[in-house]
C-alpha positions in Angstrom: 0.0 0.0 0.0 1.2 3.5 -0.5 1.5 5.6 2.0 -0.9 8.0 2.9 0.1 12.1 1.3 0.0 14.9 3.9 0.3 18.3 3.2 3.6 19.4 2.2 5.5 22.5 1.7 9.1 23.2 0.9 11.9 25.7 2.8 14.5 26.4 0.3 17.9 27.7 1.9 21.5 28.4 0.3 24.3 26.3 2.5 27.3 28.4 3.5 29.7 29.3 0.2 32.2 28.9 3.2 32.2 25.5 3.5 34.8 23.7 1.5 33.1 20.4 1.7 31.4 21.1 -2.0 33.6 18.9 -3.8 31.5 15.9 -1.6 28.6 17.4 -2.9 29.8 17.6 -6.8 30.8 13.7 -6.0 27.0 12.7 -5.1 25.9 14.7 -7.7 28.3 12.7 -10.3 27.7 9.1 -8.6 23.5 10.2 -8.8 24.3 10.8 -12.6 25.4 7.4 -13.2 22.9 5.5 -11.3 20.2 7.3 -12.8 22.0 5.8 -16.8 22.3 2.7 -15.6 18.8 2.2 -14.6 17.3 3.8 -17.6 19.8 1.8 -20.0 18.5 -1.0 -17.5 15.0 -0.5 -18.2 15.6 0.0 -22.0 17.0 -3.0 -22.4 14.2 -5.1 -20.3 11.5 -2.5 -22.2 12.9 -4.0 -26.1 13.0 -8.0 -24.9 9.5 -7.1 -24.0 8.5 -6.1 -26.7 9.7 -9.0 -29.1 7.8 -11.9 -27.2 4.8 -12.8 -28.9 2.1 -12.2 -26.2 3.3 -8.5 -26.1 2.2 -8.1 -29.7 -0.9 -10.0 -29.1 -2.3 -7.6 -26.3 -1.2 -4.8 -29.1 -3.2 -5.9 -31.4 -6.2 -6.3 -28.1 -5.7 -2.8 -27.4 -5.7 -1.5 -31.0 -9.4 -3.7 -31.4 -10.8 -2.1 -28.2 -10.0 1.5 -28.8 -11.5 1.2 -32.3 -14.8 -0.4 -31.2 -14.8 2.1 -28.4 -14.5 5.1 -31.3 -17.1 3.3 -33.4 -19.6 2.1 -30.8 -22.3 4.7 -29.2 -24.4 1.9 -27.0 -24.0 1.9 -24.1 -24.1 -2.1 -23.1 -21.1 -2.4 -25.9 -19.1 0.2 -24.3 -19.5 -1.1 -21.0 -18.3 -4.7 -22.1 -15.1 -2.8 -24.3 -14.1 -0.9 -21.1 -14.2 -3.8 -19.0 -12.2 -6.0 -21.5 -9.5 -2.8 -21.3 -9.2 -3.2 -17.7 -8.6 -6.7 -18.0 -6.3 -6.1 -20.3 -4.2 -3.6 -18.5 -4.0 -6.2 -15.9 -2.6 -8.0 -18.3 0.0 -5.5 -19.4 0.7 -5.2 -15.8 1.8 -8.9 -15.2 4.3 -9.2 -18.5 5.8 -5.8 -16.8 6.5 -7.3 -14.0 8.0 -10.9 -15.6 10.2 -8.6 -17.1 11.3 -6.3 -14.0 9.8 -3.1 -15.5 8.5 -2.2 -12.1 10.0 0.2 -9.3 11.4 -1.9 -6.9 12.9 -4.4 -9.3 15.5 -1.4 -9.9 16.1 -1.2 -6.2 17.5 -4.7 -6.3 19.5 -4.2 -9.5 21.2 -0.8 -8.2 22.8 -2.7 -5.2 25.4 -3.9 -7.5 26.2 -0.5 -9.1 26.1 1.5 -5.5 29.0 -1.6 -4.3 30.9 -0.3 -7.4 31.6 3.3 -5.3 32.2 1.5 -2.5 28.9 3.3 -0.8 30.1 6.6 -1.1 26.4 7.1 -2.0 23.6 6.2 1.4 21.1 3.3 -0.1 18.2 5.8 0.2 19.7 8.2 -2.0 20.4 5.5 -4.5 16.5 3.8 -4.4 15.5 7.5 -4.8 17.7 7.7 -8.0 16.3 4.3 -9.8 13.1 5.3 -8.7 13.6 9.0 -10.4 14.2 6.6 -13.9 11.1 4.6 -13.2 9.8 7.7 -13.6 11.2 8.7 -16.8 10.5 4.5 -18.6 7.0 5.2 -17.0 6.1 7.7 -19.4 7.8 5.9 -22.5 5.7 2.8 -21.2 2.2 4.3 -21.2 2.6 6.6 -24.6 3.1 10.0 -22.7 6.4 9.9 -24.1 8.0 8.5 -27.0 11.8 8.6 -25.8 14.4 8.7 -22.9 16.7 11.3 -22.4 19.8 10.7 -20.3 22.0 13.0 -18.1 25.4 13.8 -19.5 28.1 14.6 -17.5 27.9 17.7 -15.0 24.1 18.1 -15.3 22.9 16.5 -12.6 21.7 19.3 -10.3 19.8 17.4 -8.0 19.6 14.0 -5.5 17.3 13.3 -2.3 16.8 11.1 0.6 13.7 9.0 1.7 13.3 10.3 5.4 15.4 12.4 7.7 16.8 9.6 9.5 19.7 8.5 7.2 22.2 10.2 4.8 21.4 14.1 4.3 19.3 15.3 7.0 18.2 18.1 9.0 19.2 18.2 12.4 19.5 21.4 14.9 19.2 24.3 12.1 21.9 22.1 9.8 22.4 19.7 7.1 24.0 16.9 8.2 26.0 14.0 5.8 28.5 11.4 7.5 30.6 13.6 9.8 30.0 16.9 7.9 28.0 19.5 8.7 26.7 21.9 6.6 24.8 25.6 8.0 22.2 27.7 6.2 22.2 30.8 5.5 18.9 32.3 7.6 18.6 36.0 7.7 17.3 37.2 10.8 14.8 39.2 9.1 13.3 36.8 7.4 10.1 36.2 9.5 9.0 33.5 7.1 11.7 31.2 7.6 12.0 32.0 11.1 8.3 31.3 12.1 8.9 27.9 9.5 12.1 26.5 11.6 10.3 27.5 14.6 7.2 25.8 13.7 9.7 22.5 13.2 11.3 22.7 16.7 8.1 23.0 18.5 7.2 20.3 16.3 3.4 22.0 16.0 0.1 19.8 15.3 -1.8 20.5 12.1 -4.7 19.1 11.2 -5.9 17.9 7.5 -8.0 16.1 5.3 -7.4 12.4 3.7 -9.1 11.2 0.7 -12.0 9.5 2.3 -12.5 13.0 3.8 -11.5 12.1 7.8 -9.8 14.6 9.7 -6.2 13.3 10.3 -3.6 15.4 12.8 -0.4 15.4 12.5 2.5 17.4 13.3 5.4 20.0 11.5 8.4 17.9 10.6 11.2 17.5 7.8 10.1 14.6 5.6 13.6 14.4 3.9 16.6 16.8 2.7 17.2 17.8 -1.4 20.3 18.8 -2.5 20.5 21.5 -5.1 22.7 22.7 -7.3 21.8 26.5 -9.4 24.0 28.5 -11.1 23.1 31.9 -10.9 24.4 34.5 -12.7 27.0 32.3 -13.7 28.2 31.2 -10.1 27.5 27.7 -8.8 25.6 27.6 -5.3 24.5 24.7 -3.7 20.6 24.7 -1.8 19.0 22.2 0.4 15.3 22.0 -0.4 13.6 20.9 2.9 10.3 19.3 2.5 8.1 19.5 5.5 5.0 18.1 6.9 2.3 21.0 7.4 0.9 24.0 5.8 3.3 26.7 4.7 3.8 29.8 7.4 1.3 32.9 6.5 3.8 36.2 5.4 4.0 39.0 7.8 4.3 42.3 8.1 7.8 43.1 10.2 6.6 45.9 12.0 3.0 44.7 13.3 3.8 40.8 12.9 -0.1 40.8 11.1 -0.9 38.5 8.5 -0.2 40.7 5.5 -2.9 39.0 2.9 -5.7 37.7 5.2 -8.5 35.6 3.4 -11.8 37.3 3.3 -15.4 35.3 3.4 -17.5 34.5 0.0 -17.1 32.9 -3.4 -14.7 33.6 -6.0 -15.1 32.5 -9.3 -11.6 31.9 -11.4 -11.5 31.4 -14.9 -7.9 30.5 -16.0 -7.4 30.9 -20.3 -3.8 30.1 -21.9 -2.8 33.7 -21.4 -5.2 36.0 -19.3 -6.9 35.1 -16.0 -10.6 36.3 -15.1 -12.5 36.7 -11.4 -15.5 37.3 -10.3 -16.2 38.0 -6.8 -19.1 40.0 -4.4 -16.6 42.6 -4.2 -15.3 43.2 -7.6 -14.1 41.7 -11.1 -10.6 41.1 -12.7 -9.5 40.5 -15.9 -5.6 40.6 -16.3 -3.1 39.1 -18.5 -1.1 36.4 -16.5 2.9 36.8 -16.0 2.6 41.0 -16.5 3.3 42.0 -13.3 6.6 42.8 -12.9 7.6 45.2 -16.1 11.3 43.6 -16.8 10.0 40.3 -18.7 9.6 42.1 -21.7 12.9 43.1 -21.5 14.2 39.5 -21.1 11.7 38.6 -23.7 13.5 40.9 -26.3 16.9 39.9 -25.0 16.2 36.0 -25.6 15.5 36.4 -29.4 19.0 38.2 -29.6 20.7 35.8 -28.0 18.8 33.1 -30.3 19.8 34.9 -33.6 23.6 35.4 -32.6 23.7 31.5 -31.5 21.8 30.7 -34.8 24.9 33.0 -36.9 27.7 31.4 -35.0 26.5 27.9 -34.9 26.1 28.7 -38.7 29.3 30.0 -39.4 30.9 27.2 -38.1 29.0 23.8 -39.3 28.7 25.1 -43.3 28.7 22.1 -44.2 24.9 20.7 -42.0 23.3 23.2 -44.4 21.3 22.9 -47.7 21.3 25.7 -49.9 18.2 26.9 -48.4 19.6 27.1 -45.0 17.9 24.2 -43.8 19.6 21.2 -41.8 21.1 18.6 -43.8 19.4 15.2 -43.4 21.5 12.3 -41.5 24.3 12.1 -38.8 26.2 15.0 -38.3 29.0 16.3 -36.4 28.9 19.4 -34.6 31.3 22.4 -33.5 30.4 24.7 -31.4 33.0 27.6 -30.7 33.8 29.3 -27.0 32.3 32.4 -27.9 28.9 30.0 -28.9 29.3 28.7 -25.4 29.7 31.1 -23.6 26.1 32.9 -25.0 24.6 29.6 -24.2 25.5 30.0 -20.8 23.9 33.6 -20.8 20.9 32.6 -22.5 20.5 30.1 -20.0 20.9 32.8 -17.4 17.8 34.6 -19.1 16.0 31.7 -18.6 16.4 31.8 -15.2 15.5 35.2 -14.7 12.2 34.8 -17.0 10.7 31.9 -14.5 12.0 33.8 -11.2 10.1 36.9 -12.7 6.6 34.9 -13.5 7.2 33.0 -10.3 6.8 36.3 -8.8 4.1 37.9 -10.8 2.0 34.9 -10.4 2.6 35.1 -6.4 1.6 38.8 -6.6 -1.9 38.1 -8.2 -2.3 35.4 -6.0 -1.5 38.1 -2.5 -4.4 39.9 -3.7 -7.1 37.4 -5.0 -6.9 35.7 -1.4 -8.0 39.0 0.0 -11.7 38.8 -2.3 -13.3 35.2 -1.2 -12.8 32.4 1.1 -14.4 29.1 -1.7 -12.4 29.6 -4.7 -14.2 27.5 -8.3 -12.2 26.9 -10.8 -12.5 24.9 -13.7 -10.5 22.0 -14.9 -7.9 22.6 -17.7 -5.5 20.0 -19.1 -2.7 22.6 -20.2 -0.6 19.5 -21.1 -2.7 18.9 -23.8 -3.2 22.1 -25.1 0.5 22.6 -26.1 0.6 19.1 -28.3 0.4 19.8 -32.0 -2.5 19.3 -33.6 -2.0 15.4 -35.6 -4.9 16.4 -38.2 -3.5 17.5 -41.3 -6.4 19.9 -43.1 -6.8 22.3 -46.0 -8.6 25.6 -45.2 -11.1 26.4 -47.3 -10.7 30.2 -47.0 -7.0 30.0 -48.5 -6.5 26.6 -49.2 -3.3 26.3 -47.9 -2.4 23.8 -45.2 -3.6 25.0 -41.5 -0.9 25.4 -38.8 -0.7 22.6 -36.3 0.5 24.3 -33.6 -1.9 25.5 -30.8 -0.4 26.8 -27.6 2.5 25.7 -27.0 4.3 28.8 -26.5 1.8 30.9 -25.5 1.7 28.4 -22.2 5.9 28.1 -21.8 5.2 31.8 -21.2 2.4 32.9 -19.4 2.7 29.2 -17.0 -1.3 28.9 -16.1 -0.7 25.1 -14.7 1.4 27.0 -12.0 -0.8 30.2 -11.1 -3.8 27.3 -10.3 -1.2 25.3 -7.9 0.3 28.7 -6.1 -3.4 29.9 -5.9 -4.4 26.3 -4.8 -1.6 26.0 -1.9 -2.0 29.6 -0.6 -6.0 29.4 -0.5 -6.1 26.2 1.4 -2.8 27.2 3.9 -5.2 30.0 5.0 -7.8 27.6 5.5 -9.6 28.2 2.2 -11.2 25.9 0.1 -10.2 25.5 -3.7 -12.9 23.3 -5.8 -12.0 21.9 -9.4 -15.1 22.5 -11.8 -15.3 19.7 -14.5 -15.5 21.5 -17.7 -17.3 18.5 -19.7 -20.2 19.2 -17.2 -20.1 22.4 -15.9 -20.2 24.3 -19.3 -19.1 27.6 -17.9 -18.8 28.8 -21.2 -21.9 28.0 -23.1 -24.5 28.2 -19.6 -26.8 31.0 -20.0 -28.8 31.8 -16.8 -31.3 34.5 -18.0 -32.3 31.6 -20.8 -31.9 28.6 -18.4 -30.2 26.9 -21.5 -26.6 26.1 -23.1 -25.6 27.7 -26.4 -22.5 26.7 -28.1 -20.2 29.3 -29.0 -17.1 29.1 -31.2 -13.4 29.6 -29.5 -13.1 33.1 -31.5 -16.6 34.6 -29.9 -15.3 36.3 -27.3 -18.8 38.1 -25.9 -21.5 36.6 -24.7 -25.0 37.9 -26.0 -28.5 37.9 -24.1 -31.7 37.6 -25.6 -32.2 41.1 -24.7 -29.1 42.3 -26.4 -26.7 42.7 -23.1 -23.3 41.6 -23.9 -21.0 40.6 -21.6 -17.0 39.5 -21.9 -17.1 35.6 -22.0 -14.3 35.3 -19.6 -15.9 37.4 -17.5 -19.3 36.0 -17.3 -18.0 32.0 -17.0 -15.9 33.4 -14.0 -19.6 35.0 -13.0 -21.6 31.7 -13.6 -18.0 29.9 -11.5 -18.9 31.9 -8.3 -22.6 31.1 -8.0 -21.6 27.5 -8.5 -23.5 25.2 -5.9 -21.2 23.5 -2.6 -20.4 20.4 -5.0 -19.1 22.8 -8.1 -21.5 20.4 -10.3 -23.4 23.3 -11.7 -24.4 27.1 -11.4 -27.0 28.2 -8.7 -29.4 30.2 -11.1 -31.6 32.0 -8.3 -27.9 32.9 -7.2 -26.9 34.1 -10.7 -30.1 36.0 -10.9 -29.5 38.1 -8.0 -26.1 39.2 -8.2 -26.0 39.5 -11.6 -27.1 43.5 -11.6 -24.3 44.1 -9.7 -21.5 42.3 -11.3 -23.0 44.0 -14.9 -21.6 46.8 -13.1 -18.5 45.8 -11.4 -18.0 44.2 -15.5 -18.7 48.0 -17.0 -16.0 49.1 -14.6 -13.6 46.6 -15.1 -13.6 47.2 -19.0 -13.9 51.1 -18.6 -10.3 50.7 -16.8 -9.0 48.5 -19.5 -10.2 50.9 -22.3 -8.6 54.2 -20.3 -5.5 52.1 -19.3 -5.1 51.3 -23.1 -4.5 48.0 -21.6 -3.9 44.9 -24.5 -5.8 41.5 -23.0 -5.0 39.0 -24.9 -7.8 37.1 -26.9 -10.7 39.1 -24.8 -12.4 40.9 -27.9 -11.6 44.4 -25.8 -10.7 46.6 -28.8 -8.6 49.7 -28.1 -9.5 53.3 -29.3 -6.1 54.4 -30.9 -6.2 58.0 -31.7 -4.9 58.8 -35.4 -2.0 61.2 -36.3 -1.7 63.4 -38.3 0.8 61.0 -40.0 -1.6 58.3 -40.4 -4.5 60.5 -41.1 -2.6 61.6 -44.5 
């Protein structure tokens, strides 16, 4: 059985750049590195003898049957029989898996052998931690999420971990302990957060929470187990231990007062979460933002990633002539690579971009979250597999506008920017540390989108209609309104409360007339909201 998941939160400190005992660390890091080959080339090679035995290509051919009856079939007794037959065949999968060792703690046996080969320089934990991080990996090759492996070269391997705090790196009296060395953090006295989060840990605090079958559980504030980390920033290597703890995360505070600096007011919020923009509805007020535009430097390192892409694309040009066509398109085949210093050394700055890019939406996602808390206490939002939105499109169609070839791609970068996936988990963490609750809508059922509560009816819209029309010719922004309909949602968040949406809708029409008011007199560009900007013409344009 596996064990039972509490809530967890994570303290992230830099260890002293005094200590010289890094070289121990680099070691790990190396020793991790191979491990973590060796299983996957392990699993590889057990994944391909697999695959040639005849009763793996029988339950191919199975599965390949089912799914297409399943796609044909609309009755309902036929589908039930196909879905059962699906389990049982999974089952079946399951069982030639494990024949073969392509299961978890198979690798745990096999890794023995290779941890002997360091002579245990590397604790056992750490090393079932590693094989179990490449289960991972062959796990998504296995079941179609993936259609490769990638291993680690050498020197980029920037993490390991234990198990528990009990053996190998651990946290023990305010340090990080290893064998006999000892490693201290650097805590800045001013730092309230970490300082009421060590001292909730020493006074080992009872929390209460909720398990899957809904009981109350209590438990108390404690390091599960120690990560090692290893960042470069701004092209200096430093070296964090990740501790992740038992509990809810400490509220922020102000220094002066010690108050709780975003406190979590009563009523329902309604959240609805796009690709790039975010829109709320709440008693109070509405919102409707682009996500990741907080903080004003990201355009700047937006601007400053494409140069760096167009001098890496001249130099790696200039020298590899010969891995191009005539056209300028890469040659076909196996091809050696060189890459000069001055190539490397903007990779390394690119790379340094990067960094700053997710540290600034890291923060501007944090930001909006501060201030949504302070507008409800039930947060609805509805489900979105962002995942799936950045895949390709597989279809290949002619438009019949052009009749050229459509693009396949959909949002791909639009979501490497803007990160939604991780505005709903920092919302979702900080709402329920403050003793909030956060409700996932189903989309399929809900129908946030297409619900209209004057009408007590769903009308389909298409993606590119971005305002929602009334029978008696109100328009509202769709974004907008679905975050609306989100709010009056019942307890269950199975459906919207009409009598609800009935009364509050005169005043969000107005809170909505407001909202877009701002945005017009701002001048502010929401992406794919169908706000369109008054731009005054010159005198330039005008002739």
């Amino acid at each position: 059985m596996s064990k039972a998941k509490t809530p967890s939160f994570i303290i992230d400190v830099e260890l002293n750049d005094k200590n010289r005992d890094f070289l121990m660390i680099e070691s790990e890091l190396e020793i991790n590195r191979v491990i973590y080959n060796t299983s996957l080339g392990e699993f590889v090679k057990r994944e391909k003898q697999m695959k040639r035995t005849k009763q793996y290509k029988k339950l191919v051919r199975i599965a390949r049957a089912i799914m297409s009856h399943l796609a044909k079939n609309k009755h309902k007794e036929k589908m039930e029989y196909f879905q059962n037959e699906q389990k049982n065949l999974s089952e079946e999968f399951n069982k030639l898996r494990k024949e073969f060792g392509l299961t978890e703690y198979s690798m745990h046996k096999y890794i023995k052998e290779v941890r002997n080969h360091f002579n245990g320089k590397i604790n056992s934990i750490i090393a079932q931690k590693t094989a179990t991080r490449a289960w991972n990996t062959i796990k998504k090759k296995l079941f179609g999420k993936a259609k490769k492996v990638v291993f680690v070269k050498r020197g980029e391997m920037d993490s390991f971990e234990g198990k528990n705090n009990d053996t190998g790196w651990r946290f023990k009296e305010g340090k990080v302990i290893s064998n006999d060395r000892v490693f201290a953090l650097k805590v800045k006295e001013m730092d309230m957060y970490l300082v009421e989060a060590f001292h909730l840990l020493n006074s080992q605090q009872i929390f209460q929470y909720k398990n899957k079958d809904g009981e109350t559980v209590t438990d108390f504030y404690r390091v599960k187990y120690v990560r090692i980390l290893k960042r470069i920033v701004r092209g200096i290597v430093r070296y964090y231990a990740q501790l992740v703890c038992a509990g809810y995360p400490p509220v922020k505070r102000d220094r002066k007062t010690g108050q709780v600096k975003y406190p979590l007011c009563k009523g329902p919020v309604g959240t609805n979460i796009g690709t790039s923009s975010i829109a709320v509805s709440s008693t109070s007020k509405v919102i409707l933002k682009n996500l990741a535009e907080n903080i004003k430097k990201v355009e700047h390192v937006h601007r400053e990633i494409r140069v760096y892409n167009r001098k890496l694309d001249r130099s790696k040009r200039a020298t590899n002539p010969l891995n191009f066509d005539e056209a300028g398109r890469i040659r076909k085949g196996k091809k050696q690579w060189v890459f000069s210093k001055n190539y490397k050394k903007l990779k390394s700055q690119l790379k340094e971009l990067y960094r700053k890019l997710a540290l600034y939406r890291k923060f501007s996602h944090q930001y909006e979250v501060n201030r949504m808390v302070m507008l409800g206490d039930r947060f609805f939002v509805e489900e979105m597999n962002f995942k799936a939105l950045q895949k390709r499109v597989k279809k290949t169609e002619i438009s019949e506008k052009t009749g050229k070839y459509k693009k396949k791609k959909r949002f791909g970068k639009t979501i490497a920017s803007r990160s939604p996936a991780s505005f709903v988990s920092i919302l979702s963490k900080k709402v329920k540390a403050l003793g909030g609750t956060f409700i996932k809508v189903k989309t399929s059922s809900f129908k946030a989108s297409q619900y209209d509560h004057k009408a007590d009816k769903c009308k389909k819209k298409e993606l590119k209609e971005r305002w929602h029309r009334f029978d008696d010719d109100t328009k509202v922004q769709r974004d907008l309104y679905s975050a609306f309909l989100l709010m009056n949602s019942d307890l269950l968040g199975s459906k919207s409360d009409r009598a609800t949406c009935l009364n509050t809708f005169e005043q969000f029409l107005k809170f909505h007339e407001e909202e877009i008011k701002k945005i017009e007199n701002n001048k502010e560009e929401i992406l794919n909201s169908g706000i369109k900007l008054k731009v005054k013409k010159t005198a330039g344009c005008a002739a």
